[in-house]
Each structure stands twice: as structure tokens, then as C-alpha cells.
N, C-alpha and C positions, 0 to 999 in steps of 0.2 A: 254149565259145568258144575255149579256147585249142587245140582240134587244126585249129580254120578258121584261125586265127593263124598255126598253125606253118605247115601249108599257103598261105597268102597269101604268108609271108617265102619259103620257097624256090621258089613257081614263079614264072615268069615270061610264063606261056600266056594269052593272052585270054579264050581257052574257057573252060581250066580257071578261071581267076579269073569268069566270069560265073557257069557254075554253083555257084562256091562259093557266090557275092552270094544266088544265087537259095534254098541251102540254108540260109543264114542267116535270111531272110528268112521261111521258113518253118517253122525250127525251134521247137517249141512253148515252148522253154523261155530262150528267147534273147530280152531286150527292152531292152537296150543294146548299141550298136554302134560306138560312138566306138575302141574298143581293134584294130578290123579298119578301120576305116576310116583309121587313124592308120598302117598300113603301107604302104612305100612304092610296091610293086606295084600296091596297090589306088589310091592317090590317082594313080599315072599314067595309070588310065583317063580320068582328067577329061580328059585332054590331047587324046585320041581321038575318033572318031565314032563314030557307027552305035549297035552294041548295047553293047559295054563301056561308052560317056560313059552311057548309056542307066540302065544299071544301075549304075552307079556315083553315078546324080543319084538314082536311086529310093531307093539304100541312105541317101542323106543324108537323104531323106525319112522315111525308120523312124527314126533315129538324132535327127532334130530337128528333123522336119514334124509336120503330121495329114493326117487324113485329105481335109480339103479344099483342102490343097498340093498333095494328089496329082487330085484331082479336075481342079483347074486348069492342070493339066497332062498330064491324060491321055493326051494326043492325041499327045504325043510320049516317054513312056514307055511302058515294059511292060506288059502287063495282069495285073492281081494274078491270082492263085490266091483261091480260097473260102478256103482256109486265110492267106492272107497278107491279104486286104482283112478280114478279124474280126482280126488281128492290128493292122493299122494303126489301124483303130477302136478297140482297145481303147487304145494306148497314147493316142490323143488323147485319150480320158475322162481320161486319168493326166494330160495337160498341162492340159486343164481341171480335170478337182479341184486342181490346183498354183496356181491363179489364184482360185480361190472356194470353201467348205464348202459353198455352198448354192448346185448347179446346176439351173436350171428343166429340167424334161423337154423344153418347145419347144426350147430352145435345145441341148439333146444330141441331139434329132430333125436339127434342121436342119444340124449339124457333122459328123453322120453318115448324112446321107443315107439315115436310115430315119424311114418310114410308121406302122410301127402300134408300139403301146406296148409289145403285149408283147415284139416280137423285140428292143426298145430295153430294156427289162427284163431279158431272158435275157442280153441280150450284158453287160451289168453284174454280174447274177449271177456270170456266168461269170470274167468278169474279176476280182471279189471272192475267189472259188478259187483265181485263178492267182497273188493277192497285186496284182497289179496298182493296183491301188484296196481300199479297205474305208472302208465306208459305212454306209447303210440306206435303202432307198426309202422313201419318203413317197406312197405312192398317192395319200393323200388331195388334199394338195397339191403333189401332182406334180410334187417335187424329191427330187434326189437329195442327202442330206446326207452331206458327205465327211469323213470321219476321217484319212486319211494316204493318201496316194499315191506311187507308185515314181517316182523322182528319172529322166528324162530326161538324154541326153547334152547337153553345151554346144557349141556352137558355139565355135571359137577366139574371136572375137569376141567373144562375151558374155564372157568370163573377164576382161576389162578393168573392165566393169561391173561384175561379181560382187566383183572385188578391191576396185573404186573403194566398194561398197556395204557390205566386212569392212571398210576403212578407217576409214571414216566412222560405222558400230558401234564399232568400237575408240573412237573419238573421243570419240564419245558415254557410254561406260561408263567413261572415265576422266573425264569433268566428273562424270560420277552418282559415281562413287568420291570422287571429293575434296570433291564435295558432303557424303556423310554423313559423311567422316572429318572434315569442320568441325561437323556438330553432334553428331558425337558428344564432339568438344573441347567443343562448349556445355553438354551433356549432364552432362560431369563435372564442370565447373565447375560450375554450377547446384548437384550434388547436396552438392559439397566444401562451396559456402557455405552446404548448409542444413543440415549435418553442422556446422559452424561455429555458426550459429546456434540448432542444435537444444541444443549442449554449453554454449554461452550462459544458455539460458533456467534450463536443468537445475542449473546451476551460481546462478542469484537464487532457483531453487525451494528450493534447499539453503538459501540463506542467511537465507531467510524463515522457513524450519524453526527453524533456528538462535537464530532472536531471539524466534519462539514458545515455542521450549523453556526461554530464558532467563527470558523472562517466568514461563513457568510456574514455575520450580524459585524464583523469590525472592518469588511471589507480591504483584507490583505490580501497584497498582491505583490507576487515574487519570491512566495515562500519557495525553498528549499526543499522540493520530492524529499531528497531522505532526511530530511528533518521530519518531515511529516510521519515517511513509515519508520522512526524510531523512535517515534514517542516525543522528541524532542519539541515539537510543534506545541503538539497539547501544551506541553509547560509552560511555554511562553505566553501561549494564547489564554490559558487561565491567567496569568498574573497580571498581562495586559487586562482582563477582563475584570480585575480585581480591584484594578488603579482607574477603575470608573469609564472603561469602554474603548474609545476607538484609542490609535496611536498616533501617538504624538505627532505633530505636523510643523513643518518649518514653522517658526512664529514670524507675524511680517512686522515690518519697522512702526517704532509709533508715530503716529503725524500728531506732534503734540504743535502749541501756537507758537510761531516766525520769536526766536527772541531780539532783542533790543539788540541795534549794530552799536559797535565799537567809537568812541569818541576818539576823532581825529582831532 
């Protein structure tokens, strides 16, 4: 594209600028046109009649029509070449796969003004080679399923849309952003308090150990259940424990030695 470019900037010929339109148009490997149509030689044909306006309204039509823009205006444009009308056809399938994954064959018959399936086949095939589209036919149900398609020029116009439409994404992915950065704040709170009340539990698990083991080591027996679950237990069993271990135990009599009997 860029030696029709250079070409467009420095002539200023009719001619010359028609048949460049015309080489464009036909060149196999050329399917955006916005970059020559955006020169200024080329947009002052619009200004014109006859064959420049002529060519200059057809080139708009490759860059951001299909094929049945041109249909509907044939009568006052150029007549494609074989080689330019499979061209314009192919970029329409690119504007239709851009609109839906899942194109009916009727409806790619009637857009392109072909009859029978297989030449509607081959021309997609073909278009699939040149990157234009990539898909897969569905014979069975007699659609074409679209995987990606080659991006179309804009019209200046549309670019108002297109911004209005990145706007309004933006807008939207900044409520969805502050949306998760709120529950992700809930998220760690939640886990804070159950880290909190996990170290809680862990911490009466210990304590209940604690007044098992007391139990055990002075070996009481007959405490009071709810002495026990009211704290009441512990106290005692600490103070017991304090006064040097186990509890107290009847004391038995002392067997001290027989004293001396009484004088009779």
C-alpha cells in the first residue's frame, strides 16, 4: 500500500490517480483502504464528475461497503473486474462474520449474489487462505461458523460511536473494579474474624486441657459438673495445687507408746 500512497501524495493527474484506484482495487493482497483514501489528491476526486467521482465513490465502497452497495449502485459506477468483484465479495463475508459467528448460507447466497453452493463454498475457502476470515463450513447445517475476521476500515463517522462505545467499557470496568475491590475488603474481614475466633476456641481448648490435667495429677473425685463448667473448679484446684498438691486426707490416730497405768 505504501508505494500507491507515495504515488497518490505527489501526483496530482486524474488519470493517473484513477488508474492507481483501479490497481488497488485489484491488488490480491490489499483489503484496507482507509490509508489512500485519507490523501488529499484522492478525497478531491469526490469534488469531481464523471470517472474520478466514479472511482473515488467505488474505492469507498471496498474500504466500507459490500457487495450489495455496489449492486445498488451499479448503474452509475465502474464495472468490476472478475478479479475486483471475488474481492469485494470476500471482504463482505469479513463484514458479515464481524456481525455474527454463525452465518446461514441463505443469507451469504443472497449478500453475494451467488446461486449455487459450491461457488459460495470455494469463494470462502478461498477467502479462509487469504486470512480474510477463518471459520468452518457446516455442510450439514448450512452455516458458516466464524472464528475471527479481518477488521474493516471506519468510516470517520463511526469513530464517534466507536469512542462513545470504549467510553462507556471504560465505565463499566471501573464500577466491575470497585465492585470486587469492596468484597474483596469483605473477604478479608470475614477471614480476620474467623482467624480471631478460630485463636479463641484454641485458646478454651487449652484451658479445658489444663483443668483435665489438674484433675488428673491430685486425683479428685466427686467434683461438681458445674463447678467445673463455671470456672469454679479451676480455682479451687489451683489453690489446692498451690498448698503443695494433693488434698488433704483424713489424718489417722497416732500409735504413740502404751502409757504407764494408774496406781491403785
Amino acid at each position: 500500500m505504501q508505494q500507491y500512497v507515495k504515488t497518490a501524495t505527489t501526483s496530482t493527474n486524474d488519470t493517473v490517480l484513477v488508474n492507481l484506484i483501479k490497481q488497488v482495487l485489484s491488488a490480491p493482497d490489499i483489503y484496507v483502504f482507509g490509508e489512500l483514501l485519507s490523501v488529499d489528491h484522492i478525497q478531491e476526486l469526490s469534488k469531481k464528475s464523471g470517472d474520478p467521482l466514479q472511482h473515488h465513490q467505488l474505492l469507498e465502497i471496498f474500504a466500507y461497503g459490500t457487495y450489495s452497495d455496489y449492486k445498488a449502485k451499479q448503474g452509475v459506477l465502474p464495472k468490476l473486474s472478475e478479479k475486483q468483484a471475488k474481492k469485494l465479495k470476500q471482504l463482505t463475508i469479513a463484514t458479515l462474520a464481524s456481525e455474527t459467528h454463525v452465518i446461514p448460507y441463505s443469507r451469504l447466497l443472497e449478500a453475494l449474489d451467488i446461486s449455487e453452493l459450491r461457488e459460495l463454498e470455494d469463494l470462502i475457502i478461498d477467502a479462509i487462505y487469504k486470512d480474510i476470515v477463518h471459520g468452518k463450513l457446516d455442510h450439514e447445517n448450512k452455516v458458516f461458523q466464524v472464528d475471527e475476521s479481518l477488521g474493516r476500515d471506519l468510516r470517520p463517522q463511526d469513530l464517534d460511536n466507536m469512542l462513545a462505545t470504549l467510553n462507556s467499557w471504560q465505565r463499566q470496568s471501573e464500577i466491575l473494579l470497585k465492585t470486587i475491590e469492596e468484597k474483596m475488603v469483605v473477604a478479608q474481614n470475614h477471614q480476620t474474624e474467623t482467624a480471631e475466633k478460630k485463636r479463641d476456641f484454641e485458646k478454651k481448648v487449652e484451658e479445658v486441657k489444663g483443668n483435665i490435667k489438674i484433675l488428673m495429677e491430685n486425683e479428685i473425685t466427686g467434683i461438681d459438673p458445674e463447678q467445673f463448667l463455671h470456672g469454679d473448679f479451676l480455682m479451687g484446684a489451683n489453690m489446692m495445687k498451690g498448698h503443695g498438691g494433693g488434698v488433704n486426707r483424713m489424718q489417722q490416730p497416732n500409735k504413740g507408746k502404751p502409757g504407764k497405768g494408774r496406781n491403785t
